[in-house]
C-alpha positions in Angstrom: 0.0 0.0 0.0 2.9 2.6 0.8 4.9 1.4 -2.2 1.8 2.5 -4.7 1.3 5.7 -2.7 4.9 6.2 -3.4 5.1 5.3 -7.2 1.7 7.8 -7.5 3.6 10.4 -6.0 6.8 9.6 -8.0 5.0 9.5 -11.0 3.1 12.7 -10.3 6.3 14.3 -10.2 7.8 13.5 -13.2 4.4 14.0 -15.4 5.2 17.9 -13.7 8.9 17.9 -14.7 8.3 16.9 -18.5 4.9 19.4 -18.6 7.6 22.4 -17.2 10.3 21.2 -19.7 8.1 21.0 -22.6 6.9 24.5 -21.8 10.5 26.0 -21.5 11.4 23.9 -24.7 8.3 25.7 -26.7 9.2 29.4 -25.1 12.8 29.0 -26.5 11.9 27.9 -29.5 9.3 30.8 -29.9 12.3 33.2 -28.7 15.1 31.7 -31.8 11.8 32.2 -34.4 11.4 35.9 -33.4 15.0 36.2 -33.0 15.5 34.7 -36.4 12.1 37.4 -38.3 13.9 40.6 -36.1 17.1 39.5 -38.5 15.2 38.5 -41.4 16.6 35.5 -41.9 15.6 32.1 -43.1 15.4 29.8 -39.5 18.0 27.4 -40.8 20.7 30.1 -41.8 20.0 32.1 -38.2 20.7 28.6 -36.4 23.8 28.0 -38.3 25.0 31.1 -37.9 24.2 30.6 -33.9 26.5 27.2 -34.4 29.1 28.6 -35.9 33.5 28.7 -35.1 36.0 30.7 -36.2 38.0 27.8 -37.6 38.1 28.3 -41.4 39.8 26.4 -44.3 43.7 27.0 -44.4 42.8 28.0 -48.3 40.2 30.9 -47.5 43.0 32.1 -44.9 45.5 32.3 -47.2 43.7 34.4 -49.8 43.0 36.9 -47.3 46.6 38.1 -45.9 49.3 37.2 -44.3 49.4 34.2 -41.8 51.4 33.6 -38.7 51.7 29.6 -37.0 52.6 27.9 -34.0 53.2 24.9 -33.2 51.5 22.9 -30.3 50.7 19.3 -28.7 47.3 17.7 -28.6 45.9 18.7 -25.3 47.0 22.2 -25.6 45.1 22.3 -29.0 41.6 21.8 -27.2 41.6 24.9 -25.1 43.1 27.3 -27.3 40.6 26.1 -29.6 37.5 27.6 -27.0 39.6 30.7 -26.4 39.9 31.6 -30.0 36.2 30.9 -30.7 35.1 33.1 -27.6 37.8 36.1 -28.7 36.7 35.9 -32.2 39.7 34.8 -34.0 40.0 33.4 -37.6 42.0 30.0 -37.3 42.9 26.6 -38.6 44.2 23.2 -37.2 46.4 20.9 -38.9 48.4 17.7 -37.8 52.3 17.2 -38.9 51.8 13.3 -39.4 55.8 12.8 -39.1 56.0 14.9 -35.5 52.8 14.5 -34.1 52.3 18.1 -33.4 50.0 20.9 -34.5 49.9 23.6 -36.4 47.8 26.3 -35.4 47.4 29.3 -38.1 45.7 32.6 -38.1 45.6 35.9 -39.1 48.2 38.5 -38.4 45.5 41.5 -37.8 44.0 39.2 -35.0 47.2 39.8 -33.0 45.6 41.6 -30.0 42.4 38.9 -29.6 44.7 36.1 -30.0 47.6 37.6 -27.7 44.5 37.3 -25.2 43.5 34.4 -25.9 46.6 32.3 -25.8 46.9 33.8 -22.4 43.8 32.9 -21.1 44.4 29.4 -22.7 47.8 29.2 -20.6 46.3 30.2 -17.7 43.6 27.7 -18.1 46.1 25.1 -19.1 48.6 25.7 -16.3 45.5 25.7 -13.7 44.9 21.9 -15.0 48.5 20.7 -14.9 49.0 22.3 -11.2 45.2 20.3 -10.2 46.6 17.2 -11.7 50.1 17.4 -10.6 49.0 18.2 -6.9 46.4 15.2 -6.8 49.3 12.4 -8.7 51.7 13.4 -5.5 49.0 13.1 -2.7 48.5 9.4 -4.7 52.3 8.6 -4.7 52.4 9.9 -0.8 50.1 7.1 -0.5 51.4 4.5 -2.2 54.7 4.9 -0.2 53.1 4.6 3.4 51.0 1.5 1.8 54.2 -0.1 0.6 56.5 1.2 4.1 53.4 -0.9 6.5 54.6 -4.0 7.6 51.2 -6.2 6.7 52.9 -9.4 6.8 54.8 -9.0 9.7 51.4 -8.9 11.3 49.6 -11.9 9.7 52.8 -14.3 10.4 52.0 -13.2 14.3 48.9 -14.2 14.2 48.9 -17.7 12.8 51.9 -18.3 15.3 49.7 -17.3 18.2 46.7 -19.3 17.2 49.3 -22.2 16.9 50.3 -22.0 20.6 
């Protein structure tokens, strides 16, 4: 008897939860499809302009002006990636196959928005490597003190007083 009071209730809930989401879904929806006729633009080409990066084709770059590179590893790739996007910065990615790096390119008259947003992405970067570096030594701190108890001494006393 308490258990179908409880599913009821349970139940209840979540028929309020998906009437409340359903409701937000529709009022954002509405909100793009005015956003979209204040623009006059089509609904697909205001949601792909929504959904869109700075990363262009190396080509397009090139035709434009003058291009300037580094060179980076894999994980540092992924969050200069976000920084560029959010500062607004033309860019493309492409992996040396023979050194396993990656070359970052982009425009030379984005110099001030990507100066900034290299830096944030160091920041960001270094703030990982200091989290991870701090929790791998609290681990090995561990591991030591595990490896520096004596558990067999203990066992073989037991079994010899049990034997007496």
């Amino acid at each position: 008897m308490v258990n179908d009071d409880v599913n009821n209730k349970a139940i209840n809930i979540e028929i309020k939860v998906a009437q409340y989401s359903a409701k937000a879904i529709l009022k954002a929806m509405k909100k793009i499809m005015e956003d979209a006729a204040e623009k006059s633009q089509p609904l697909a080409d205001y949601l792909s302009e929504k959904r869109k990066t700075n990363s262009r084709k190396l080509k397009d770059m090139v035709k434009k002006g003058q291009l300037e590179n580094i060179d980076l590893q894999k994980g540092e790739v992924k969050e200069l990636k976000r920084q560029l996007n959010r500062y607004g910065v033309n860019f493309s990615v492409m992996k040396n196959k023979e050194s396993g790096l990656y070359s970052v390119f982009f425009q030379a008259k984005d110099t001030k928005a990507m100066d900034l947003a290299f830096k944030k992405a160091i920041e960001r970067s270094e703030k990982k490597e200091n989290k991870r570096d701090s929790t791998k030594e609290i681990l090995n701190k561990f591991k030591e003190r595990v490896k520096n108890v004596a558990v067999k001494d203990k066992v073989k006393e037991k079994r010899h007083e049990q034997e007496r």
